[in-house]
C-alpha positions in Angstrom: 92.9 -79.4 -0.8 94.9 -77.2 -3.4 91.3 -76.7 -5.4 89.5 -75.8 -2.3 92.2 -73.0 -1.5 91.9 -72.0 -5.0 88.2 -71.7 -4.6 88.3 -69.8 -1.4 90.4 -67.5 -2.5 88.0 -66.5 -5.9 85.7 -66.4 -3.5 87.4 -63.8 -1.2 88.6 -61.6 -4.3 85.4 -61.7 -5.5 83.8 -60.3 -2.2 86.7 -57.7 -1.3 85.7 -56.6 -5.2 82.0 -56.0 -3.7 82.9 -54.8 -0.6 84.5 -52.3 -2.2 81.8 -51.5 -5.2 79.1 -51.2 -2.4 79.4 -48.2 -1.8 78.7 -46.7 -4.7 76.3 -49.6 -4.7 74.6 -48.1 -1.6 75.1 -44.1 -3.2 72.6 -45.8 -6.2 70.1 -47.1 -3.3 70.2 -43.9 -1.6 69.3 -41.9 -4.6 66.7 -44.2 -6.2 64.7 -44.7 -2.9 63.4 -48.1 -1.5 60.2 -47.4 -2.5 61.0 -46.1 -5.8 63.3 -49.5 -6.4 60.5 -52.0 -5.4 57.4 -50.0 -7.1 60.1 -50.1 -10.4 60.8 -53.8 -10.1 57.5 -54.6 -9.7 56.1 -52.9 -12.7 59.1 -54.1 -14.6 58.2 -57.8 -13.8 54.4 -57.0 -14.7 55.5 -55.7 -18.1 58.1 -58.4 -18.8 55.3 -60.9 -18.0 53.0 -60.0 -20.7 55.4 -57.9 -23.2 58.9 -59.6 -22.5 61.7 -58.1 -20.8 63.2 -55.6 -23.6 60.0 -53.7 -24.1 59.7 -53.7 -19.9 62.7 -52.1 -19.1 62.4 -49.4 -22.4 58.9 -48.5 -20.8 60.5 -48.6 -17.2 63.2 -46.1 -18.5 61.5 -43.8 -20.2 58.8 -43.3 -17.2 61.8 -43.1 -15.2 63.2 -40.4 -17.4 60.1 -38.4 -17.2 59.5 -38.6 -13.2 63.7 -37.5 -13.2 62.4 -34.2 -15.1 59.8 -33.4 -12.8 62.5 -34.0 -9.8 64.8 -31.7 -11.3 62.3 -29.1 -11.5 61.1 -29.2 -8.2 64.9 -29.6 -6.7 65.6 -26.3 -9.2 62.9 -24.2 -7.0 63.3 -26.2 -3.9 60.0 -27.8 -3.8 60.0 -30.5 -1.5 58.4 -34.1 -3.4 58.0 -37.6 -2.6 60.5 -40.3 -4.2 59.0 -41.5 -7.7 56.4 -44.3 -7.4 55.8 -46.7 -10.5 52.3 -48.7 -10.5 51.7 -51.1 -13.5 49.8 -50.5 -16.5 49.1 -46.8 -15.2 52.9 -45.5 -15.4 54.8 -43.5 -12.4 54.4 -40.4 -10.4 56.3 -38.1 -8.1 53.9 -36.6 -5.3 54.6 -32.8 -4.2 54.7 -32.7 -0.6 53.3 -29.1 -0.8 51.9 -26.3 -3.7 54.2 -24.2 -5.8 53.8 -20.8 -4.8 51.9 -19.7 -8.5 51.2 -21.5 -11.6 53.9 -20.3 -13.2 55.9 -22.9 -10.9 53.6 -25.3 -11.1 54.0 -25.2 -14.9 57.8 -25.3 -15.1 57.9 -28.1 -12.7 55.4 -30.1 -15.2 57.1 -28.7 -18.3 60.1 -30.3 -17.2 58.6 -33.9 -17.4 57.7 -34.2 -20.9 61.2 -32.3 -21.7 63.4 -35.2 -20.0 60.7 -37.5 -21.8 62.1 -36.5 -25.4 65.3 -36.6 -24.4 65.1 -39.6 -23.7 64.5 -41.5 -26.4 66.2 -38.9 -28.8 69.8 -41.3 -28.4 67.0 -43.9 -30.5 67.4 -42.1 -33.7 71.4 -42.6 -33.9 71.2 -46.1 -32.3 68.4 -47.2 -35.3 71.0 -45.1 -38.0 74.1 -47.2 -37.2 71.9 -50.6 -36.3 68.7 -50.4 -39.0 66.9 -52.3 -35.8 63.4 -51.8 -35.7 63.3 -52.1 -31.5 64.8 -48.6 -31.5 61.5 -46.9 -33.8 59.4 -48.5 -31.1 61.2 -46.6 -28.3 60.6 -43.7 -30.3 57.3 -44.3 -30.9 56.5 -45.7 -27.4 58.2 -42.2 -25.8 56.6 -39.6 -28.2 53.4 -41.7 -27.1 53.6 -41.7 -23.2 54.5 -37.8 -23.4 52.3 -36.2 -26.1 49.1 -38.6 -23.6 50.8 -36.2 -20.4 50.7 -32.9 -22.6 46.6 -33.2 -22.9 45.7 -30.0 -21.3 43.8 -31.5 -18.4 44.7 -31.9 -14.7 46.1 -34.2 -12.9 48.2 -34.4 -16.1 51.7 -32.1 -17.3 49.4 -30.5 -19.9 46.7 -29.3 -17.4 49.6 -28.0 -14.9 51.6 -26.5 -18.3 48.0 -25.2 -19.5 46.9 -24.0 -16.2 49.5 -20.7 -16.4 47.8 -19.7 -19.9 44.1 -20.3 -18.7 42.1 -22.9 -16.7 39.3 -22.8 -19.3 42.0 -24.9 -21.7 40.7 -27.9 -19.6 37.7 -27.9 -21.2 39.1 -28.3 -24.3 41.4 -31.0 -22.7 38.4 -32.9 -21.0 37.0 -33.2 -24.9 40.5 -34.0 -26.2 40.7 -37.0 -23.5 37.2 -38.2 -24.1 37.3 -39.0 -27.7 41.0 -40.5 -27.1 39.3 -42.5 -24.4 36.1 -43.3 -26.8 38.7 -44.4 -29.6 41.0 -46.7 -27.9 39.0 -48.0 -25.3 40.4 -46.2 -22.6 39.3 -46.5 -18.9 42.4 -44.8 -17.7 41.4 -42.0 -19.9 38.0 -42.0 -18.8 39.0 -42.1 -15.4 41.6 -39.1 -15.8 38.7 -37.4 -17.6 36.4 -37.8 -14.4 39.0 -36.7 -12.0 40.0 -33.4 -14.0 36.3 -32.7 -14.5 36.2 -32.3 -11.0 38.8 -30.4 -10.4 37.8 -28.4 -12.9 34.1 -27.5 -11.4 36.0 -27.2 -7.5 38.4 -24.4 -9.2 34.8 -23.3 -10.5 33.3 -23.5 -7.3 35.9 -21.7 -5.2 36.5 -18.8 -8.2 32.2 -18.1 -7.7 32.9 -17.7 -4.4 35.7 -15.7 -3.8 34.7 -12.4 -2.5 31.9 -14.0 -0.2 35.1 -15.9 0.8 37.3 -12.8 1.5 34.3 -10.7 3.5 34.2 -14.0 5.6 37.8 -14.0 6.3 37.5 -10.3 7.3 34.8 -10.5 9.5 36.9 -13.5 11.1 39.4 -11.4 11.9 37.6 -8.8 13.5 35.6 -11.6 15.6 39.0 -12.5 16.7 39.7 -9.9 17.7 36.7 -8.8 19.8 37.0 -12.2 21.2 40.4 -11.6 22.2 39.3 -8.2 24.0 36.6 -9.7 26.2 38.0 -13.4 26.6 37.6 -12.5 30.4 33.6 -12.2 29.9 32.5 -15.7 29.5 28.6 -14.6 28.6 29.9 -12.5 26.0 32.6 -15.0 24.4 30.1 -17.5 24.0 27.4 -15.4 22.8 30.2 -14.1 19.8 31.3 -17.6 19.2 27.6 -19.1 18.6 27.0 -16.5 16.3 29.4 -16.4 14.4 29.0 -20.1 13.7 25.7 -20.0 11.9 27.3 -17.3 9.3 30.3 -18.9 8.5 30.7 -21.2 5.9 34.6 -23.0 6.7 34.1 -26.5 8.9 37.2 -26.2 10.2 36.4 -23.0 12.1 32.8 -23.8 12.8 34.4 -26.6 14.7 36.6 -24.6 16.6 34.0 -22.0 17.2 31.8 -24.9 18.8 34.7 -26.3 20.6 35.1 -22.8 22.2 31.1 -22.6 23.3 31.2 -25.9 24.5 33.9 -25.6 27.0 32.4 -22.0 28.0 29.1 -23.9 28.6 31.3 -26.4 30.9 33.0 -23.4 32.8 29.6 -21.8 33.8 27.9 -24.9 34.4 30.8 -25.7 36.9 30.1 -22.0 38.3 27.0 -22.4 39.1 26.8 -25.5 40.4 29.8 -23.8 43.2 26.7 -20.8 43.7 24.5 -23.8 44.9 26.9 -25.1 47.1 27.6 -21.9 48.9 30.8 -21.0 47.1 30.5 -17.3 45.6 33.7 -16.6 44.3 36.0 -18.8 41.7 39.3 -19.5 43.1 42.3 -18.2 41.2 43.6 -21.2 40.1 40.3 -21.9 38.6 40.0 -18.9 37.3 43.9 -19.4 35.4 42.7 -22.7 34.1 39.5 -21.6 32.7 42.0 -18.8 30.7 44.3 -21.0 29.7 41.8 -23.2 28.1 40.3 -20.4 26.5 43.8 -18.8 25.0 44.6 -22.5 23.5 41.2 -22.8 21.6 41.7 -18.8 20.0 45.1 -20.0 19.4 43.9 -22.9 17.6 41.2 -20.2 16.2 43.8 -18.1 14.9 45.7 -20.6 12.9 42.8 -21.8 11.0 41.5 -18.2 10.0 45.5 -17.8 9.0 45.3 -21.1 6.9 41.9 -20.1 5.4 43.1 -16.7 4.3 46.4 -17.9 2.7 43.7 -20.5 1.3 41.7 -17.5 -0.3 44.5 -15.3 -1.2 45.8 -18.5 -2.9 42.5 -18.7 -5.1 42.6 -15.2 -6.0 46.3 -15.0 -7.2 47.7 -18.4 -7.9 46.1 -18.4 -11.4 47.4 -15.1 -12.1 50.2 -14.6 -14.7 51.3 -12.0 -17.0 50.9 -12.0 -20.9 54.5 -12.5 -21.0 54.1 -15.5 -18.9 51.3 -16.9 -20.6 52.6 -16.4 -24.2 56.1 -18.0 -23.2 54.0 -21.0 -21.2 52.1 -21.3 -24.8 55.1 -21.2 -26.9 57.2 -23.9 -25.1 54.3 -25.6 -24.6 53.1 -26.1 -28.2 56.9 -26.7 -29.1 57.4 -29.7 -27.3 53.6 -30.8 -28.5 54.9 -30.5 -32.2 58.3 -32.0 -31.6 57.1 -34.9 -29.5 54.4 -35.5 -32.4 57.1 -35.3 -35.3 59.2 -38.0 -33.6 56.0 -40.3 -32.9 55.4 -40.2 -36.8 59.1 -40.4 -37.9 59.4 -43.6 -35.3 56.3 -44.9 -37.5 57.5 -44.0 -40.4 60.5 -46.0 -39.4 58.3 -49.7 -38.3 56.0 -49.0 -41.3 58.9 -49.1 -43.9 61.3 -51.5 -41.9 61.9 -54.5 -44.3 60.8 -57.3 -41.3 58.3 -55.5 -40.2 56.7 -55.2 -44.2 57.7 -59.0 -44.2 54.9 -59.6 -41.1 52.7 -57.2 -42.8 52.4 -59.3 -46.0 52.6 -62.6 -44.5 
C-alpha cells in the first residue's frame, strides 16, 4: 500500500512538472507550426532510416536553419509566408504568400537563407577544435554543401532570386552551371530545377517582348471602360463595344468577362423582344433596375481585372529594375557568401581527408 502511494505520488510530481512546462511546451508548437513539426519528423525519420539518426537531425537542422533565414527576412519587411515545409530527399521550403514589391526585396529575403545557412554550422569549427571528432567536418562539409547548391544563380533557387537584382540574364549562366552539376553527379533534382528555371526564364522572356503591346492594351482597356461606363444604358451599343474588344485583346481573364457581359446583354434583349411579341412595349422599371444592376456587377468585375492586369504590367516593367548601387551591393554580398561558404566546404574536407580514422578507412 505504502509502495503504491509512493508511486502515485512520482506520478503526480511528475505531471504537475509537465503541467507546468507545457506551456512553454505549447509556445514551441505555436511557433514551429503543425505542419512544419510533422513534415520535419517525417523527413527526419526518412533520413535516420537510410543514414542513421545523427546525420538526420544535422541535415534537419541545418535546413531548418536556412528556411529560419528566409523567415526573418520576410518578417523584417513584413512579407506575409507560409510555415516552413520539409519533404525528404529534396530539403525544405517556406512559400511567400504574395511578391515582394521589387527584386531588391526579393533578393534580401533569399540572401538571408544561405546567411543563417553558414551560421549555422560555423559553432562546427570550435566543437571539432576542442573534440578532434570527425562528425563535426561533415556538418561543415554537409552545410557549405546544401548552401553553395541554393546560391546557383537560377530560379526557383536563393541564387536566381539573389542574381535576379544584378540581371536576369545570370540564369543562363546558372542553367549551365546546374546542368553539368546535374550531368556530374547524376542529378535528377538538378535536372529537374534546371527544367523549371528554364521556363521561368523564357516566360520572364516572353512577358519582357511583349511589354509595350501589353501597356497599349491596358490603355485602350481603360478607355473602353470607360466608354462602356458612359453608355451602359444603351444595350446595342454595350454589346457591340464588348464583342469587339474581345477579338483584340490578348488577357483571358478579361476576354471572359467581356463575353460574360455580351452574353447577358444578348439575354436582356432576347427577353425584350420576346415582351414586343406579346404585346408589351415598354420594360417595367424593376426590369429595367435589374437589367443595370447586372450590368454594373459585370464592369465591376471588369474593372478589377484591367486593375490586376495593369499592376501585372507595371510589375513587368519595374520589378527588375535596380540601381548600380543596388546591383553592385547585390554582387558583392553575393559573391562573399559564395567564397566563404566554398572556403568552409574545403576546410571541412580538408578536416575528413586528414582525420586519422578517417585515413585508417582509407588505407584499409
Amino acid at each position: 500500500m505504502k509502495n503504491k502511494k509512493t508511486t502515485l505520488g512520482v506520478l503526480g510530481t511528475i505531471g504537475a512538472i509537465l503541467l507546468g512546462k507545457l506551456k512553454y511546451i505549447l509556445v514551441v508548437f505555436k511557433f514551429l507550426k503543425l505542419q512544419t513539426l510533422l513534415s520535419m519528423f517525417i523527413t527526419l525519420g526518412a533520413y535516420a532510416i537510410i543514414f542513421g539518426w545523427k546525420f538526420a537531425v544535422a541535415l534537419v537542422y541545418l535546413l531548418f536553419v536556412h528556411e529560419m533565414g528566409h523567415a526573418y527576412a520576410a518578417k523584417r519587411i513584413k512579407l506575409p509566408v507560409s510555415p516552413a515545409v520539409f519533404i525528404p530527399f529534396m530539403g525544405a521550403v517556406i512559400g511567400m504568400k504574395e511578391m515582394p514589391k521589387d527584386a531588391k526585396d526579393e533578393g534580401y529575403v533569399a540572401y538571408m537563407g544561405p546567411l543563417f545557412g553558414l551560421l549555422s554550422f560555423l559553432p562546427a569549427i570550435p566543437l571539432y577544435l576542442y573534440t578532434h571528432e570527425p562528425f563535426w567536418g561533415l556538418l561543415i562539409i554537409l552545410g557549405a554543401m546544401i548552401n553553395l547548391f541554393n546560391l546557383i544563380p537560377i530560379t526557383p533557387l536563393d541564387g536566381g532570386r539573389i542574381a535576379a537584382g544584378i540581371s536576369t540574364k545570370l540564369w543562363g549562366l546558372g542553367i549551365i552551371l546546374l546542368l553539368v552539376y546535374s550531368v556530374m553527379n547524376i542529378s535528377f533534382l538538378g535536372f529537374f530545377i534546371a527544367v523549371l528555371g528554364s521556363m521561368e526564364w523564357y516566360k520572364l522572356y516572353k512577358k519582357q517582348k511583349r511589354l509595350k503591346d501589353d501597356q497599349m492594351e491596358v490603355q485602350e482597356l481603360e478607355h473602353l471602360l470607360e466608354k462602356i461606363k458612359m453608355e451602359s444604358h444603351d444595350l446595342d451599343a454595350v454589346q457591340e463595344m464588348a464583342g469587339k474588344a474581345k477579338w483584340k485583346i490578348t488577357n483571358r481573364d478579361i476576354i471572359e468577362t467581356l463575353t460574360k457581359l455580351s452574353s447577358e446583354i444578348g439575354k436582356m434583349k432576347k427577353e425584350l423582344y420576346l415582351q414586343h411579341l406579346s404585346g408589351t412595349f415598354s420594360i417595367s422599371d424593376e426590369d429595367s433596375s435589374n437589367n443595370q444592376q447586372v450590368i454594373e456587377e459585370i464592369l465591376k468585375q471588369l474593372e478589377g481585372k484591367v486593375a490586376a492586369y495593369k499592376k501585372e504590367v507595371r510589375t513587368t516593367e519595374t520589378y527588375y529594375k535596380t540601381d548600380i548601387k543596388t546591383k553592385a551591393q547585390l554582387f558583392f554580398i553575393y559573391i562573399g557568401l559564395v567564397v566563404a561558404l566554398a572556403v568552409s566546404y574545403y576546410y571541412g574536407n580538408d578536416i575528413l581527408m586528414n582525420h586519422p580514422e578517417i585515413q585508417r578507412e582509407l588505407n584499409r
